[in-house]
C-alpha positions, 0 to 999 in steps of 0.5 A, a space after each residue: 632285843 639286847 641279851 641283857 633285857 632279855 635275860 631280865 625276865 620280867 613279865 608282869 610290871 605293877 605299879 600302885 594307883 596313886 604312884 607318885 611322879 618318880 614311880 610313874 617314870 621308873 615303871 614306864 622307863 622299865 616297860 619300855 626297856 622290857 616291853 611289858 605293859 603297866 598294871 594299876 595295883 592297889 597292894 603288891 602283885 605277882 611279878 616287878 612291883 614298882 614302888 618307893 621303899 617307904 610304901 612297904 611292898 617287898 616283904 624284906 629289903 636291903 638294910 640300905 634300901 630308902 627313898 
């Protein structure tokens, strides 16, 4: 594995039931590139949560951070 995957760290991957489309491929893009399997959610998990901004899961984002 690239050093730079492994370095990522990540081990757990949630993304919310009703995802959209564009959420739905990041997750995927990003669990094939660290090989961690997807989780269903229904609010934010321990681990990467892949979400749009407008959902607010992360509890602080950049001030340029949007959809």
């Amino acid at each position: 594995m690239d050093s730079t995957v492994a370095s990522l760290g990540i081990r757990s991957l949630h993304i919310l039931a009703a995802a959209s489309p564009v959420e739905h491929t990041t997750a995927r893009e990003l669990a094939l590139l660290t090989g961690v399997k997807i989780s269903l959610a229904a609010r934010p998990g321990a681990g990467v949560n892949v979400v749009l901004a407008s959902r607010r899961w992360a509890k602080k984002l950049p001030t340029a951070a949007r959809d």
